[in-house]
C-alpha positions as CSV (number, residue, x, y, z in Angstrom):
1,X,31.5,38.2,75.7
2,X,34.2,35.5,77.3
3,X,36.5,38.4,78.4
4,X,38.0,39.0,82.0
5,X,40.7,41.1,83.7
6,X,44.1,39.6,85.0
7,X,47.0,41.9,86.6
8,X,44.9,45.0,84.9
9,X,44.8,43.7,81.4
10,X,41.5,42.5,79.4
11,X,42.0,39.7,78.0
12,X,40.1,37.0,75.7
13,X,39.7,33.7,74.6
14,X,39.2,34.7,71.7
15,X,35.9,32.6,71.0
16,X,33.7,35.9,70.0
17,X,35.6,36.4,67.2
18,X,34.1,35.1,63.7
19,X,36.2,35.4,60.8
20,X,34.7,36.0,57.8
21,X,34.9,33.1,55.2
22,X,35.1,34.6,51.6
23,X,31.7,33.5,49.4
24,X,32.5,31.4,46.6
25,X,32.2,34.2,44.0
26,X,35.0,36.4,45.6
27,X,37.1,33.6,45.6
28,X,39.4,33.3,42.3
29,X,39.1,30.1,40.2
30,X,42.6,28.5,39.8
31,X,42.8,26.3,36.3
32,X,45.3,23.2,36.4
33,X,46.1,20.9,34.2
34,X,47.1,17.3,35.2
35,X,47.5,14.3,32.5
36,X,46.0,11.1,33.7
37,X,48.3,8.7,32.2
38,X,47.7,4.7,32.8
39,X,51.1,4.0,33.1
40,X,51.3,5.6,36.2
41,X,48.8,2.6,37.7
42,X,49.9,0.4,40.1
43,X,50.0,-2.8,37.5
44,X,50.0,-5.4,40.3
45,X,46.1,-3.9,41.2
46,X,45.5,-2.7,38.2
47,X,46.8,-4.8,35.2
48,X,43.9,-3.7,32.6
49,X,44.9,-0.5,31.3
50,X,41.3,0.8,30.9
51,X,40.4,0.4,34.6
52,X,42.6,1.9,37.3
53,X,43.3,4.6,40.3
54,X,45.1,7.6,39.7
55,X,46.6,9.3,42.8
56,X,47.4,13.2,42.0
57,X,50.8,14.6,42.6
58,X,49.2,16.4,45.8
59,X,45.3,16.7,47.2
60,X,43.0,19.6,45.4
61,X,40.4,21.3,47.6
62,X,37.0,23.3,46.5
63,X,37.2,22.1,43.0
64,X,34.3,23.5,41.1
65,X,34.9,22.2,37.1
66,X,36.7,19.3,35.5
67,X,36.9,19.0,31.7
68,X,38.5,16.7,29.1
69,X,41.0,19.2,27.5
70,X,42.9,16.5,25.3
71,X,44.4,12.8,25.4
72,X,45.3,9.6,23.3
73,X,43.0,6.6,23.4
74,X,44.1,3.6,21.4
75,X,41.7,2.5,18.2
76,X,41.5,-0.4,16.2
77,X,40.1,-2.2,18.8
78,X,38.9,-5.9,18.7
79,X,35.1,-6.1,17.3
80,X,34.8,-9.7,18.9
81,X,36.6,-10.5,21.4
82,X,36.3,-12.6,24.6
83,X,32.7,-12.6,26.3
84,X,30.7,-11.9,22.9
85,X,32.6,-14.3,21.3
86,X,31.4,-17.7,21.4
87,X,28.0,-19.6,19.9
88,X,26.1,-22.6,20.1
89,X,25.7,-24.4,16.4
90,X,23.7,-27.1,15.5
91,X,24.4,-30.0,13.1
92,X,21.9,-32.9,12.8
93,X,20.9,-33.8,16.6
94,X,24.5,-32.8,17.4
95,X,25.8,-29.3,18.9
96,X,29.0,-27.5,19.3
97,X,30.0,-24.7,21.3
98,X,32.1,-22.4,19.0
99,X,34.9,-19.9,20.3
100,X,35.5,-17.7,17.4
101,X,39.6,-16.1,18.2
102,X,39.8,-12.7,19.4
103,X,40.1,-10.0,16.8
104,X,39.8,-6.9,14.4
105,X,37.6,-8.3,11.8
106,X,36.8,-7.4,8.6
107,X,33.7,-8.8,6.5
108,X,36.1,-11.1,4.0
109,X,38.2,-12.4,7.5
110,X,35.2,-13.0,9.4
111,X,33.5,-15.2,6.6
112,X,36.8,-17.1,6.3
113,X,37.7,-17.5,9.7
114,X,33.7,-19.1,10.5
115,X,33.6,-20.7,7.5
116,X,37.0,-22.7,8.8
117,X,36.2,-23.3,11.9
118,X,32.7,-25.0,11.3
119,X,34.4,-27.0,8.4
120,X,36.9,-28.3,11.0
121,X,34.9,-28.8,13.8
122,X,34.9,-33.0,15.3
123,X,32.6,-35.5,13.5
124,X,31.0,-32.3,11.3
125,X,29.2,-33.7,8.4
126,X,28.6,-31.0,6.1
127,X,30.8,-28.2,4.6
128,X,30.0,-24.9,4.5
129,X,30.8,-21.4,3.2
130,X,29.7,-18.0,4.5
131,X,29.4,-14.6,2.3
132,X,28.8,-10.8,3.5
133,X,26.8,-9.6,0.4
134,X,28.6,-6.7,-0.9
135,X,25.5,-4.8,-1.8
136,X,23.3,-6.0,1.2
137,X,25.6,-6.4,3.9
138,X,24.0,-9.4,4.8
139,X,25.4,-12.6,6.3
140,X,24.8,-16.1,4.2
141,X,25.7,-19.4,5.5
142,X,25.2,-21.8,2.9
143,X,25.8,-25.8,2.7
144,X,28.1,-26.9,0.1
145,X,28.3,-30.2,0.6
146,X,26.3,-32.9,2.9
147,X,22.7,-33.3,4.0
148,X,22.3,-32.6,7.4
149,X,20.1,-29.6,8.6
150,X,22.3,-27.3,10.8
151,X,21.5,-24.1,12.9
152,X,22.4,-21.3,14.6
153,X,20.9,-21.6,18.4
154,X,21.3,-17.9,19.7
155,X,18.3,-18.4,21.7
156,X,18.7,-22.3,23.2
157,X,22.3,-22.5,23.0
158,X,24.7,-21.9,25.4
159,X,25.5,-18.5,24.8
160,X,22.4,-16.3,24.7
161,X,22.6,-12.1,24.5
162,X,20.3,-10.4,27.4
163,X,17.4,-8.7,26.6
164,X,14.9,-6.9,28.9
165,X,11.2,-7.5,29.3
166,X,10.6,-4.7,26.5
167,X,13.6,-6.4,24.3
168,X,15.8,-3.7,24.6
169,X,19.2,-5.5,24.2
170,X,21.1,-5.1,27.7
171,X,24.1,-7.1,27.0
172,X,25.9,-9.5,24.2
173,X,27.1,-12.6,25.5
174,X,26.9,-13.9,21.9
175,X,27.8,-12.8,18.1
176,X,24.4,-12.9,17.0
177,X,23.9,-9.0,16.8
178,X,27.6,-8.3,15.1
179,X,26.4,-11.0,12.5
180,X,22.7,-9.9,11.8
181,X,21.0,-12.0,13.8
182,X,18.5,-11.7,16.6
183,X,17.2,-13.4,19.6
184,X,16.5,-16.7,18.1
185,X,17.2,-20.0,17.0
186,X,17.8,-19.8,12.8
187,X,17.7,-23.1,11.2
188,X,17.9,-24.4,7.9
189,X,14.7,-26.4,8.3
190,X,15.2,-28.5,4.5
191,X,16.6,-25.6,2.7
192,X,20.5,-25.4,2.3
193,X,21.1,-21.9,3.5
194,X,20.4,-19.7,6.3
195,X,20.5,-15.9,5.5
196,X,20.2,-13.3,8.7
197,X,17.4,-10.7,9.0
198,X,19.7,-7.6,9.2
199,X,23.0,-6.0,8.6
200,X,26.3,-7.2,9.6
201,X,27.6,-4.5,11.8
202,X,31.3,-5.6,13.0
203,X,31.5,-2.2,14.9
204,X,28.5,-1.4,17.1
205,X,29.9,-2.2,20.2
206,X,33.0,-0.9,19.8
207,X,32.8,2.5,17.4
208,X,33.0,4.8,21.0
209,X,34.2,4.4,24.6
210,X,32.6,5.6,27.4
211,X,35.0,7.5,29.9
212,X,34.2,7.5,33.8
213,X,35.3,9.5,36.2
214,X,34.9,9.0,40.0
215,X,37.1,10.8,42.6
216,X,37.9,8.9,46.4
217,X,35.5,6.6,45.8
218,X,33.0,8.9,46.7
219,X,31.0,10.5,43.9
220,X,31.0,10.1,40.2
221,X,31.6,12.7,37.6
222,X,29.1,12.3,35.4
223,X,27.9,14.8,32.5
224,X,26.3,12.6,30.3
225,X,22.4,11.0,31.1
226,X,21.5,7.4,29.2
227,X,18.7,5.8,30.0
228,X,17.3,4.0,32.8
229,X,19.5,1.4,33.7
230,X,22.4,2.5,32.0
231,X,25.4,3.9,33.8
232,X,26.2,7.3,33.2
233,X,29.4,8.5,32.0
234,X,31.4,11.7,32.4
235,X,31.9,12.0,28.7
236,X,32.1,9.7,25.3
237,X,34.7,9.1,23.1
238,X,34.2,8.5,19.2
239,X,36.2,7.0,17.4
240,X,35.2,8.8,14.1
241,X,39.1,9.9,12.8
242,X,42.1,7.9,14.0
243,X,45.8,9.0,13.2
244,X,48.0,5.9,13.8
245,X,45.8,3.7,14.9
246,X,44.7,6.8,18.0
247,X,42.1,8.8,18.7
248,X,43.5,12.5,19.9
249,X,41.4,14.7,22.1
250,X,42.2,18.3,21.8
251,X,39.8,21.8,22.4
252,X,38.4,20.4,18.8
253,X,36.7,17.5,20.2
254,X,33.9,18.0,22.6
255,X,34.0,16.8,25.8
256,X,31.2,18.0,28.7
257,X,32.2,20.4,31.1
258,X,31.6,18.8,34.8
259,X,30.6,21.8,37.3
260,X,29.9,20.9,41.2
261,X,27.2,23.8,42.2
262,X,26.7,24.9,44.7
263,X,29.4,23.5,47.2
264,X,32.7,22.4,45.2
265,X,34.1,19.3,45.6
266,X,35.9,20.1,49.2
267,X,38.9,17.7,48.5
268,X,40.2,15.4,46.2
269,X,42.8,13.1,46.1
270,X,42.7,10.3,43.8
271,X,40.6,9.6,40.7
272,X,39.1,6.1,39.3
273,X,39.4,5.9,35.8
274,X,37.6,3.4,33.6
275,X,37.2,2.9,29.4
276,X,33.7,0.7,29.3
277,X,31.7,0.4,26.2
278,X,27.7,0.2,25.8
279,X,27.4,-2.7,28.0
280,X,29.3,-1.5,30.7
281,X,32.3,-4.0,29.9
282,X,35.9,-3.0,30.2
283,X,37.2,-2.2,26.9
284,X,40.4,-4.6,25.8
285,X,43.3,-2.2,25.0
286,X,45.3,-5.1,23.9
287,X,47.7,-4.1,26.4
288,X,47.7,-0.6,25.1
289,X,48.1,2.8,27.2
290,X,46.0,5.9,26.8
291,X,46.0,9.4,28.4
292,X,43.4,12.2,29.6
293,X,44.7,15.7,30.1
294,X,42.3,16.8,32.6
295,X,41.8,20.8,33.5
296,X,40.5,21.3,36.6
297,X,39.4,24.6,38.1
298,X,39.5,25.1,42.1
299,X,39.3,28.3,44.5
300,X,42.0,29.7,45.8
């Protein structure tokens, strides 16, 4: 023991004293509730809405659970829109790259719209119409007028969606999957139509959005496992019931629990906030803010 007399006293440095620290399960669990609005971004770093850092009104230590407990995400979103938009099409021994405009489509607009814009398209020589079978579902592009053979190159053209060596579909660069169509080149051969092998599905990509969570950089919040290769999220958002054009999270809609065991988080200060969908692509809010009302527990 580090102790020693001076002038007749005992005194001590003090060094062979250990003070107790409290174990995590006499400590009490605090419960706060902070909304994460986007906003509150710094819009000169951040100008997409659905990507951003949060910085909390002060630093939280020992945090041991983090839940959604309610919030507004915008719906409606666009079901093509830029980076899945665009396809190669074929006419004769000519080709076209084809930007379809960004939008919410429906199967009557999205007939129209490609209909008009192969139609219109420079030195075309055929005309066309397209039909969504009402029964079906299924996509029809038919000649109306003209001779020439014509295509849709989803696998040679210039936009081509991604799929792994077991032809699990990794990413859309390409319409082809929205439309009913695969990884491959469809052509008319000397038949005057060209009808896809499955279902139009305008909404696949876009019918949830993945929420993730990662706080200082440092660790991510995830509750939710996908499969290999796929980024994991700390919860999912479906879009199954909107109310003015929103999706509202309350104690009614799921959301995981996040729970840091053993240790709790020790300190956190900022969170980084992201809205992706299933191929890990920010989601377009069309300029649109949403909001997370996170509860956080901590020990006091």
């Amino acid at each position: 023991m580090n102790v020693y007399e001076k002038a007749g006293q005992v005194q001590s440095s003090g060094q062979q004293v250990t003070i107790a620290y409290p174990k995590r399960n006499e400590r009490r669990e605090t419960s706060l509730l902070i909304e994460i609005n986007s906003r509150d971004r710094n819009l000169v770093q951040y100008p997409n809405p659905s990507e951003f850092r949060f910085r909390l009104y002060r630093p939280l230590k020992d945090i041991v659970k983090i839940q959604i407990a309610g919030g507004t995400v915008p719906g409606c979103l666009y079901n093509l829109n830029t980076g899945w938009n665009q396809f190669t099409f074929l006419e004769g021994s000519t080709r076209w790259n084809v930007t379809i405009p960004p939008g919410r489509y429906t199967y009557e607009t999205v007939c129209s719209k490609v209909a008009s814009i192969l139609n219109t398209l420079s030195g075309v020589a055929n005309t066309y119409s397209i039909t969504i079978d009402a029964t079906t579902g299924v996509f029809t592009l038919q000649r109306t007028a003209g001779v020439a053979s014509f295509g849709f190159l989803f696998l040679t053209g210039d936009f081509v969606d991604f799929y792994d060596q077991n032809n699990t579909l990794q990413k859309i660069n390409s319409p082809a999957k929205l439309l009913g169509f695969g990884r491959a080149d469809y052509l008319s051969g000397t038949g005057s139509t060209i009808t896809a092998p499955f279902v139009v599905d305008l909404e696949f990509i876009l019918n949830r959005a993945y929420v993730y969570i990662n706080h200082d950089n440092t660790q991510d919040l995830n509750t939710i496992e996908r499969s290999v290769g796929r980024q994991q999220p700390h919860g999912i958002i479906y879009f199954d019931e909107l109310r003015n054009n929103y999706k509202f999270l309350n104690k009614d809609t799921f959301q995981p629990l996040y729970s840091s065991y053993p240790a709790p988080i020790s300190r956190m200060a900022t969170l980084e906030i992201a809205l992706r969908d299933e191929f890990d692509r920010c989601i377009d809010l069309n300029g649109r803010d949403f909001t997370l009302l996170l509860e956080i527990v901590y020990l006091d």
